[in-house]
BALO-163863 format. One record per residue: x, y, z of N, C-alpha, C in turn; residue in three letters. Coordinates in steps of 0.2 Angstrom, whole numbers, padded with zeros to 4 digits, always signed. Layout:
residues N
XYZXYZXYZala
...
END
This chain:
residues 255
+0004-0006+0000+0000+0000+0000+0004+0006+0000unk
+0003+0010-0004+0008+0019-0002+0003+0020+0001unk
+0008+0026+0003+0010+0031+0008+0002+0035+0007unk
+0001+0036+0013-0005+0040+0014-0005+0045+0021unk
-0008+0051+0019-0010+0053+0026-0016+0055+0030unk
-0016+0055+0036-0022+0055+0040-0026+0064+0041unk
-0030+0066+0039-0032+0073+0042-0037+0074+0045unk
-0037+0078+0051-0042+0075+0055-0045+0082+0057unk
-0052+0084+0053-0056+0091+0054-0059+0093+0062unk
-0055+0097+0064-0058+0099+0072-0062+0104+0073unk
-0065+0108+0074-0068+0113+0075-0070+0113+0082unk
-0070+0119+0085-0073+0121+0093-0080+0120+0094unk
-0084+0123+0090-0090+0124+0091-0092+0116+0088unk
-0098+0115+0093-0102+0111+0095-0111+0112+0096unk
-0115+0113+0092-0121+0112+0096-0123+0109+0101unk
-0123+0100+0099-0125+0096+0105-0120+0096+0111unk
-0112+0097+0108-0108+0096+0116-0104+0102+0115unk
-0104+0108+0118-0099+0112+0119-0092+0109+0120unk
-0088+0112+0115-0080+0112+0115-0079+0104+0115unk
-0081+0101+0110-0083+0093+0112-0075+0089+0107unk
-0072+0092+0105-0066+0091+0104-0058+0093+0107unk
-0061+0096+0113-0057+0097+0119-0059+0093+0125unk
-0066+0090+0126-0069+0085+0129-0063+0080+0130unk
-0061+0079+0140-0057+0075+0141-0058+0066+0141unk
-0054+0065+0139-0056+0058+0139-0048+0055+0145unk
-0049+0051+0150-0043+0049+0154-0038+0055+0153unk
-0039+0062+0154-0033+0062+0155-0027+0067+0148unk
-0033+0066+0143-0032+0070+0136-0038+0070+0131unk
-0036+0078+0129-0042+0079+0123-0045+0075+0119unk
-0051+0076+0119-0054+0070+0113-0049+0068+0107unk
-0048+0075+0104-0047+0076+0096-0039+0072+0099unk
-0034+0072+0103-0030+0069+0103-0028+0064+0106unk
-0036+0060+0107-0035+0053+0108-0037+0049+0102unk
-0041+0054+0095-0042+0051+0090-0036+0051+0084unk
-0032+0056+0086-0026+0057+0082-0019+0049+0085unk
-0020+0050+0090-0015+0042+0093-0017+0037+0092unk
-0024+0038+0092-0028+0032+0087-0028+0030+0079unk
-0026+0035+0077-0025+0036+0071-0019+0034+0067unk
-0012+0036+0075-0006+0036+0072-0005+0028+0073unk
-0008+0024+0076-0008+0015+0074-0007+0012+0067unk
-0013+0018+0063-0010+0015+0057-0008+0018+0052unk
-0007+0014+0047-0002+0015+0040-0001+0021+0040unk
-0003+0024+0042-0004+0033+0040+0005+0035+0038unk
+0009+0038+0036+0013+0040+0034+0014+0047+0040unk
+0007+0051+0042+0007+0055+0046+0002+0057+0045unk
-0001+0059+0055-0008+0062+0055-0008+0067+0056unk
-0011+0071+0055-0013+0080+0056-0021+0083+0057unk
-0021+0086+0063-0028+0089+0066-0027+0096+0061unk
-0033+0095+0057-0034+0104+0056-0038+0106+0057unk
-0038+0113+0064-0044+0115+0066-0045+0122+0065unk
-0050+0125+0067-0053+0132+0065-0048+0139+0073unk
-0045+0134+0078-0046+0138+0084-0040+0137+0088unk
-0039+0140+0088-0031+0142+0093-0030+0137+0098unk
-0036+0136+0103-0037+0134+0110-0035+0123+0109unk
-0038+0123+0100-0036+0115+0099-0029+0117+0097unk
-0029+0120+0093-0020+0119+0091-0016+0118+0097unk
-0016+0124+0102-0010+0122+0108-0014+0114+0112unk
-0019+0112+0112-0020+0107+0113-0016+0101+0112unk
-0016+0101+0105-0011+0098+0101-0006+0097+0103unk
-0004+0103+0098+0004+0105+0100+0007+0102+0110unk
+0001+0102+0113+0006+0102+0122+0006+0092+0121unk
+0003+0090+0118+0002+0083+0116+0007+0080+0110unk
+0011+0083+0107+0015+0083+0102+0010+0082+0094unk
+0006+0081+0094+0001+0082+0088+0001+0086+0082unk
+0003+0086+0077+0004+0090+0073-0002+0092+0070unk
-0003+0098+0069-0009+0100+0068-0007+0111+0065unk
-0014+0110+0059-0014+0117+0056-0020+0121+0057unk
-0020+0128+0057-0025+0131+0059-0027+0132+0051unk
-0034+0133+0052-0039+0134+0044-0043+0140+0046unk
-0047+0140+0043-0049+0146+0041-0058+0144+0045unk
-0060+0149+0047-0065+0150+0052-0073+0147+0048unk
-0072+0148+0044-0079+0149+0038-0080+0144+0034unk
-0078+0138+0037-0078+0133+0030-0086+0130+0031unk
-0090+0127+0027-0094+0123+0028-0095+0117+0030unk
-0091+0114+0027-0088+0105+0029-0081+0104+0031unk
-0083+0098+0034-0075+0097+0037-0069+0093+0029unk
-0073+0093+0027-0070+0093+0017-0066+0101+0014unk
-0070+0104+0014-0067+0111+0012-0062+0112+0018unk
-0062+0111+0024-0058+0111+0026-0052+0107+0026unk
-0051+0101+0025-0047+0097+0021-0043+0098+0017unk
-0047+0103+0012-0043+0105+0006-0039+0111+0008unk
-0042+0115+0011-0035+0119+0014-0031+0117+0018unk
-0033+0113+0021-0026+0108+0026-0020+0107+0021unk
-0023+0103+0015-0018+0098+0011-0015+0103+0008unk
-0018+0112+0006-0012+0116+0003-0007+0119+0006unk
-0011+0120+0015-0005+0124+0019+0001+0117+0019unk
-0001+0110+0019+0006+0104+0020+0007+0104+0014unk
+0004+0108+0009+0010+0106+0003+0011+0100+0001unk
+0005+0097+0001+0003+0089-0003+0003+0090-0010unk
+0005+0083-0013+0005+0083-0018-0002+0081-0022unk
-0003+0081-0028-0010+0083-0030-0011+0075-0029unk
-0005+0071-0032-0008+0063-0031-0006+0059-0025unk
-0005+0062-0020-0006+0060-0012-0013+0057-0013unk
-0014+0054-0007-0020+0050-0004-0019+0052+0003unk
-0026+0056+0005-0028+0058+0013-0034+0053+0014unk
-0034+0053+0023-0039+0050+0024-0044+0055+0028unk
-0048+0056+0029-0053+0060+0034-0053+0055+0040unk
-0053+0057+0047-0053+0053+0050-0057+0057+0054unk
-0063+0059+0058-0068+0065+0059-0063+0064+0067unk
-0065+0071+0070-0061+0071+0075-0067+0070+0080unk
-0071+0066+0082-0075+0064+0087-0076+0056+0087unk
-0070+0054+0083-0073+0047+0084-0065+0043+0088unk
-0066+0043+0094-0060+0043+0099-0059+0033+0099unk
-0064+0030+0097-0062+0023+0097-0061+0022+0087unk
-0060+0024+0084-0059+0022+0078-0054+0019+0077unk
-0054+0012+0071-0050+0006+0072-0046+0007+0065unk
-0038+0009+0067-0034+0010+0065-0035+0003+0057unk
-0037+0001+0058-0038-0007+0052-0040-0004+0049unk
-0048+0001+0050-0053+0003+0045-0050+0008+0041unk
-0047+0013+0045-0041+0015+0040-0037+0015+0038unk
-0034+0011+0038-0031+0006+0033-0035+0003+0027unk
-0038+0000+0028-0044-0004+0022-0048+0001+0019unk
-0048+0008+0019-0051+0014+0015-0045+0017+0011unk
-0041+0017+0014-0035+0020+0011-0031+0013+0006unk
-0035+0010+0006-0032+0002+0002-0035+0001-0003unk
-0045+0004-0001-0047+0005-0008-0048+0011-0012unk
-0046+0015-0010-0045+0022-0013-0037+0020-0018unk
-0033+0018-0016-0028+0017-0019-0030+0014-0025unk
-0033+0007-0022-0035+0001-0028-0040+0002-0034unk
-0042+0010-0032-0047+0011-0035-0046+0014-0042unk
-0053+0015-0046-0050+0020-0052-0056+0026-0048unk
-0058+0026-0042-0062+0032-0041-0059+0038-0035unk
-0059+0044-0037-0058+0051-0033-0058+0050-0026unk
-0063+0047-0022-0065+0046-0017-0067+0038-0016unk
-0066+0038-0008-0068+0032-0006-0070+0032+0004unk
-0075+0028+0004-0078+0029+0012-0080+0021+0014unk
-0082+0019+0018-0084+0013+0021-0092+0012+0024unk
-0093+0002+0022-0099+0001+0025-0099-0004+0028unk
-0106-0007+0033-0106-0013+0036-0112-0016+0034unk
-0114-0021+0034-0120-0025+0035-0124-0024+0039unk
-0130-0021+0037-0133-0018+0041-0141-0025+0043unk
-0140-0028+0051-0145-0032+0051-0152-0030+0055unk
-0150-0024+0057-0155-0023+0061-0161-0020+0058unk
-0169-0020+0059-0173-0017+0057-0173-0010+0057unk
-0173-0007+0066-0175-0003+0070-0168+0002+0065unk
-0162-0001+0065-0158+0004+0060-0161+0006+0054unk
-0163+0001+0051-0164+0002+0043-0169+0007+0042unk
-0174+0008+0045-0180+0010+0045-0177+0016+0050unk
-0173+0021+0052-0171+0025+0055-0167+0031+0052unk
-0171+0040+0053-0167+0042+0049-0160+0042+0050unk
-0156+0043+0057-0152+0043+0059-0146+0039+0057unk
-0147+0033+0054-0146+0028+0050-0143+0028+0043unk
-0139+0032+0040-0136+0033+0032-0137+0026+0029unk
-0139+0024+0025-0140+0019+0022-0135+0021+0015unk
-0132+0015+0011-0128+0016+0005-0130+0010+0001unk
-0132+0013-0006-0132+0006-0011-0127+0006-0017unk
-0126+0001-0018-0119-0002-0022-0120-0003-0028unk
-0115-0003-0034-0116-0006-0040-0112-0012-0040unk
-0111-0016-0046-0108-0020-0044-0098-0022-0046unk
-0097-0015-0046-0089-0013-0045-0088-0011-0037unk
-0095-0011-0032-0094-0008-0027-0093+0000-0027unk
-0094+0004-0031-0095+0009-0030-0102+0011-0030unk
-0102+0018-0025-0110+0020-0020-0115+0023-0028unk
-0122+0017-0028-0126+0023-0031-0131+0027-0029unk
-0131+0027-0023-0134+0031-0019-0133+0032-0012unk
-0134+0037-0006-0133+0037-0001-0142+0042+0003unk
-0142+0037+0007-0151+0041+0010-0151+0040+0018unk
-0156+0043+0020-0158+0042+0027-0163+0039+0029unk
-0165+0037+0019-0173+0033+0020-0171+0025+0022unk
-0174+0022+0021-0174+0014+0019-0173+0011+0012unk
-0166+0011+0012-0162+0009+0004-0159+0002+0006unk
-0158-0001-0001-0166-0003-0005-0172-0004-0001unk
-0177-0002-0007-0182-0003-0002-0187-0009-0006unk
-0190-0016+0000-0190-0021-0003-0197-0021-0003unk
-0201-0022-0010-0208-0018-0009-0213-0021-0007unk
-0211-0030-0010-0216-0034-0008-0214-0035-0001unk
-0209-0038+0002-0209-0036+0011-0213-0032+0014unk
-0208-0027+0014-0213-0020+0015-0222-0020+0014unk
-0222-0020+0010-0231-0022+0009-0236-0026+0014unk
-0231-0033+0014-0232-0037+0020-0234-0034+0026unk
-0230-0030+0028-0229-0028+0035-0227-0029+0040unk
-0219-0036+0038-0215-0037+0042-0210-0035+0044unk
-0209-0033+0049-0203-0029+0051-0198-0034+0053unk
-0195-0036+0046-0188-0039+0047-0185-0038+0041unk
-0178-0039+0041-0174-0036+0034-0174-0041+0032unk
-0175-0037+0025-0174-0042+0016-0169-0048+0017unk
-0170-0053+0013-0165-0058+0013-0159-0060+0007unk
-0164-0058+0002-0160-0058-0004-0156-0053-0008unk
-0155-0047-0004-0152-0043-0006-0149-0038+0001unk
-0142-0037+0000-0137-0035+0006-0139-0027+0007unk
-0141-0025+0013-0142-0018+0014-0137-0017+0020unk
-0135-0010+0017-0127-0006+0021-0127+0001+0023unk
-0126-0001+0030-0125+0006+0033-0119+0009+0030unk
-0120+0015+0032-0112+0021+0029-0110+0023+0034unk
-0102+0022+0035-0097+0023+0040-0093+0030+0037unk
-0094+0034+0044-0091+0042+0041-0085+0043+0039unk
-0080+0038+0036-0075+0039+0035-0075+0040+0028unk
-0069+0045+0024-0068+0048+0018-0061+0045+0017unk
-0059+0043+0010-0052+0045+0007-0053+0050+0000unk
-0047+0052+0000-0045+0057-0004-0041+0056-0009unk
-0041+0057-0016-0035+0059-0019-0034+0066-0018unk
-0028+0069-0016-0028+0077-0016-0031+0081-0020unk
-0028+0079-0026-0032+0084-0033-0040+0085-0032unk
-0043+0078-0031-0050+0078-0031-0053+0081-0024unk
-0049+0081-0016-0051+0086-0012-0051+0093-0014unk
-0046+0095-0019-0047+0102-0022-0050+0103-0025unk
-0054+0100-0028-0059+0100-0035-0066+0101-0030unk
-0065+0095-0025-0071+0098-0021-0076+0103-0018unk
-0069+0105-0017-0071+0113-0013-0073+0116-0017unk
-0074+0116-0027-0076+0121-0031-0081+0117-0034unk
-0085+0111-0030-0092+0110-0033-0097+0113-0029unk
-0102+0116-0035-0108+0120-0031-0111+0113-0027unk
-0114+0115-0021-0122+0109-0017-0125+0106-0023unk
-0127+0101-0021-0133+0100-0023-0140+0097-0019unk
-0144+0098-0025-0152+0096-0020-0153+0093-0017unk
-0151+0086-0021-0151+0079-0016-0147+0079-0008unk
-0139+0085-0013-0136+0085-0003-0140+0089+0003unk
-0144+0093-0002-0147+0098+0002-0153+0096+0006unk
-0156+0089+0004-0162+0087+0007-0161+0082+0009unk
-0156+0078+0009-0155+0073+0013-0149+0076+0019unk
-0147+0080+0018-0140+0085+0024-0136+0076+0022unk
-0133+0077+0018-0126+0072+0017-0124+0075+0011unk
-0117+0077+0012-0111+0081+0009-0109+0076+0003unk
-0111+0070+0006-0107+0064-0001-0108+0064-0008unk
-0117+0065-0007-0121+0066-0011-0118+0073-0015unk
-0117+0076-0014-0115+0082-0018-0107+0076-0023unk
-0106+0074-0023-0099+0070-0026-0103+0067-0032unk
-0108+0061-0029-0113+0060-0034-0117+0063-0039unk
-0120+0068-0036-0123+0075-0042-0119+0075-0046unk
-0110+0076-0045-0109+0079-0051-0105+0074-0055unk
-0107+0067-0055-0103+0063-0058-0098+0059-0057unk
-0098+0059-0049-0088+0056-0047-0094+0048-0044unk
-0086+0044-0045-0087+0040-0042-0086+0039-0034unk
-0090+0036-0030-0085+0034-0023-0084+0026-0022unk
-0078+0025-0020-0077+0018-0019-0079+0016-0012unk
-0081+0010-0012-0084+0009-0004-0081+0002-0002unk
-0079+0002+0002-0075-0004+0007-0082-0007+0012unk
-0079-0013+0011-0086-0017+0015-0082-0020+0021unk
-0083-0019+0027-0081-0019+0033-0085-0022+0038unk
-0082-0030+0038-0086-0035+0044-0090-0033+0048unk
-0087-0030+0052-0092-0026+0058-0092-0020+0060unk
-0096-0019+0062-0097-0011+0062-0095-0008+0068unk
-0092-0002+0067-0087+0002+0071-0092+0006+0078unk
-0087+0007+0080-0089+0010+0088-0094+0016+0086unk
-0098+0018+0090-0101+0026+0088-0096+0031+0089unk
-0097+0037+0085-0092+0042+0087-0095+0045+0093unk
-0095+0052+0096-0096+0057+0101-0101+0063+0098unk
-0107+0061+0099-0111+0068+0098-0114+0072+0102unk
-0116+0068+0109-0120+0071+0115-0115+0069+0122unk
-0116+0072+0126-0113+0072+0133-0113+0062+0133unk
-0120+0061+0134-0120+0053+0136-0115+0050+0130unk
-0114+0050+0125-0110+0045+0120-0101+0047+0124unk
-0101+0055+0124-0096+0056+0128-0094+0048+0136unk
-0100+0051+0139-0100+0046+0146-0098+0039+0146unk
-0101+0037+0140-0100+0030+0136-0093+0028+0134unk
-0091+0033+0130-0084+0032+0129-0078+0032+0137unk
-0080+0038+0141-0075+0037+0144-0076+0030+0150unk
-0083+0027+0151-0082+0023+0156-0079+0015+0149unk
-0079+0015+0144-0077+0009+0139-0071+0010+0137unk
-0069+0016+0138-0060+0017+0137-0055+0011+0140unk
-0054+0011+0144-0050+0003+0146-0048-0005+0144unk
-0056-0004+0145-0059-0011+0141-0057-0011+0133unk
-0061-0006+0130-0063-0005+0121-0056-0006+0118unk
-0050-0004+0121-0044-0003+0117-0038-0009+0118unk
-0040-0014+0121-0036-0021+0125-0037-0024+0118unk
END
């Protein structure tokens, strides 16, 4: 596998958790227990890019290498692509996203997105699992992703995708059997050049009414490469309790 690097978008503000990337977990900042988690794997090097003074020396007193961006981004993508010009990447580098709230993320996964973005002939690449349960499937909260059969996404939704029509009709609340339904795991890779081209695509509708940023890559014709991944990954940190959660399963979750 080449050489790949890790970037990992921070920002201060939070609605549901204030300052939720400075949230302690054992003893150190959230955002810098996702980065040591980060540095497990293949990574070549990982870099915090965040909007706010108060996380950089965060970093930096942690040894964490990290850049400060620009206040006004929209996504933690446009963000990205200003990180990758202040580090002076090269256009055919390969970054990973690795979101700075997700303090149990498993150094393998990133590896295995960064393996298919390589392997790929597509721009981008992100991750899914097998999705068994009802109550998910049927949940907006729940990103669902469907596949062609190179494995690249042709669609991403918050509805119930695929939707299985005779099941459904029935009125059984169990998942389909004959055909694989997959949740989407918030991880990205990049080829450099295409995080740059990113930041110069307008929204689209789709991203706009379903609030998924991905969808904007599909409106305008990219492919994303999708990694299928055995089991499904920790939750990241949105609310205080996911916080709580994390810190009482820190001990155990990482053995």
């Amino acid at each position: 596998m080449s050489d790949f690097v890790v970037l990992i978008p921070a920002r201060l503000s939070s609605s549901r958790l204030p300052n939720k990337a400075l949230a302690d977990i054992h003893g150190k900042p959230m955002v810098v227990r996702v980065a040591e988690r980060a540095r497990l794997s293949k990574a070549s090097r990982v870099v915090v890019a965040t909007d706010h003074a108060d996380i950089q020396a965060a970093c930096q007193a942690h040894g964490i290498e990290v850049v400060l961006t620009a206040t006004d981004h929209e996504s933690g993508t446009t963000r990205l692509a200003e990180a990758a010009s202040i580090l002076n990447l090269a256009e055919n580098d390969y970054v990973v996203n690795v979101q700075g709230d997700e303090p149990l993320i498993e150094p393998e996964l990133i590896n295995a997105v960064a393996a298919q973005l390589q392997q790929s002939c597509a721009p981008m690449a992100t991750a899914a699992h097998l999705l068994t349960d009802y109550a998910d499937f049927i949940d907006a909260n729940c990103v669902k992703v469907v596949l062609n059969s190179q494995h690249n996404a042709l669609y991403f939704s918050r509805a119930a995708i695929p939707w299985p029509r005779e099941l459904m009709r029935s009125g059984a609340e169990i998942m389909p059997k004959d055909i694989p339904v997959y949740r989407h795991i918030g991880i990205y890779g990049y080829r450099v050049q295409f995080l740059h081209q990113y930041a110069d695509l307008t929204p689209s509708p789709l991203e706009q009414a379903e609030s998924l940023e991905q969808l904007r890559v599909l409106w305008h014709g990219f492919n994303i490469a999708v990694q299928i991944t055995p089991l499904a990954p920790a939750s990241g940190v949105d609310t205080a309790a996911d916080l709580e959660r994390v810190r009482a399963s820190w001990p155990d979750i990482l053995k």
